[in-house]
TORGUSE-500630 format. One line per field, with one value per residue: residue in three letters; x, y, z of N, C-alpha, C in turn. Coordinates in steps of 0.001 Angstrom, whole numbers, m for minus. Each point is the difference from the previous one (the first is absolute). Layout:
// residues N
code [ALA/...]
nX [X/...]
nY [Y/...]
nZ [Z/...]
caX [X/...]
caY [Y/...]
caZ [Z/...]
cX [X/...]
cY [Y/...]
cZ [Z/...]
***
This chain:
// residues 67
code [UNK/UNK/UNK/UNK/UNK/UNK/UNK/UNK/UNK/UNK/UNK/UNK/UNK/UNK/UNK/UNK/UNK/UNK/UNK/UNK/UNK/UNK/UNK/UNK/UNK/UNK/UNK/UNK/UNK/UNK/UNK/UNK/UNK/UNK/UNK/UNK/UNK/UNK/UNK/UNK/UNK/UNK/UNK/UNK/UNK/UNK/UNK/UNK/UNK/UNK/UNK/UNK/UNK/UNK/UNK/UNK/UNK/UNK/UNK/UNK/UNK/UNK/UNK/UNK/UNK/UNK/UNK]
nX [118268/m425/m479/m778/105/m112/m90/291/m5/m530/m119/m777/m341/m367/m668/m852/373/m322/m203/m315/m290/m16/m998/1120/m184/92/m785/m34/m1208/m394/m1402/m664/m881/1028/m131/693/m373/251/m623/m393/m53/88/m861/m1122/m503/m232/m1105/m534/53/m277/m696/m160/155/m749/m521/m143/224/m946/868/265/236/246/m683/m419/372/m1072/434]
nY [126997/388/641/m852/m412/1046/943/m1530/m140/1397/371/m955/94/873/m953/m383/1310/424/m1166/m429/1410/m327/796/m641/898/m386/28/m856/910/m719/m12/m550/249/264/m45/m797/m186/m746/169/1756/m1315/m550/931/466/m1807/m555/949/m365/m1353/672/667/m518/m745/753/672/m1132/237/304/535/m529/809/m826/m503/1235/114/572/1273]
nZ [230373/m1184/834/873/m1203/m681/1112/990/m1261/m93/1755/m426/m1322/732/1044/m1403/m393/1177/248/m1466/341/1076/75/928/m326/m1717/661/262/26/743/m530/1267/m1205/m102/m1549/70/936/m622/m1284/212/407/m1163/m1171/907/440/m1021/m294/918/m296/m1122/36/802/m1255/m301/1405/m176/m1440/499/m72/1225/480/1137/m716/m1084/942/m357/309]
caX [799/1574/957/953/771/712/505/848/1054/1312/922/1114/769/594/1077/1207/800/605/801/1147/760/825/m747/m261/m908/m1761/m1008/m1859/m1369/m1155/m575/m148/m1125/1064/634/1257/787/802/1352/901/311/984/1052/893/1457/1425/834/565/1352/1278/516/890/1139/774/402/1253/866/893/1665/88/831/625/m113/725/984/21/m603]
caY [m1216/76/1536/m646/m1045/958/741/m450/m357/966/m352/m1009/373/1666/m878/m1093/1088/525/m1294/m179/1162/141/760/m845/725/m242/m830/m373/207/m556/362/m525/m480/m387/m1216/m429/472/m1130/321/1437/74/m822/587/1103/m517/m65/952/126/m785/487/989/m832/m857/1153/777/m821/m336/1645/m95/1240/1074/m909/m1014/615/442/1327/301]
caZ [62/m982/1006/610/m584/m989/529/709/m713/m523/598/m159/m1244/531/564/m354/m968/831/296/m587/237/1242/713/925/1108/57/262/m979/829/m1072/358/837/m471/m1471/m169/m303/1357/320/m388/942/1117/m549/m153/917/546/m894/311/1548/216/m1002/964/1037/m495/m722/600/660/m691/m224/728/1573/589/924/m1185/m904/716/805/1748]
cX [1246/1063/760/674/1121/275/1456/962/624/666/1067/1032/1112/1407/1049/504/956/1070/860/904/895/m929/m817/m1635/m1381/m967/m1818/m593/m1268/m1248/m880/m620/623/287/1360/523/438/1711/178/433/1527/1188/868/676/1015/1030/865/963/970/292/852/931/1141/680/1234/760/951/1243/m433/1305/1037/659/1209/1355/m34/m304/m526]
cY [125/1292/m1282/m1005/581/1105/60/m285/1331/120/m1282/m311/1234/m647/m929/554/350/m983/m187/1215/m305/344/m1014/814/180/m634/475/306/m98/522/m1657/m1249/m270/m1580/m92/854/m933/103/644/m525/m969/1118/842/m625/m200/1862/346/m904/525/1335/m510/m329/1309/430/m1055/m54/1773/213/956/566/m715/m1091/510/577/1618/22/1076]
cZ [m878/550/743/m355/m1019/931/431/m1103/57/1017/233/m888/643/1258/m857/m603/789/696/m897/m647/1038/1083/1113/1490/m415/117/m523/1075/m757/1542/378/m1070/m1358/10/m28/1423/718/m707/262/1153/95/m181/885/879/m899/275/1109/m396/m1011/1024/1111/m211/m1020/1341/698/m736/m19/1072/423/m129/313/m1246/m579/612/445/1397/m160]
***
């Protein structure tokens, strides 16, 4: 019981390092019977939407004036 309640924290702690680095592509895998897979599941949408929102903010080609 304490594997699945204390396990799931080091990958998650490992996602929220990685988030407030920049490192918009990591995501949490938690194993089926983990606690807090609710929150991996929070977090890896929060990740997807900073990722999204990073890749829109980035200047295209067309944008910046190259061809």
């Amino acid at each position: 019981y304490a594997h699945r309640m204390i396990g799931p924290m080091v990958p998650i702690r490992r996602q929220t390092e990685a988030l407030k680095n920049g490192d918009y592509k990591a995501r949490v895998t938690l194993r089926k019977r983990d606690a807090f897979r609710d929150l991996a599941e929070d977090l890896n949408e929060l990740a997807q939407l900073l990722e999204e929102h990073e890749k829109s903010r980035e200047p295209t080609a067309e944008a910046s004036g190259e061809a």
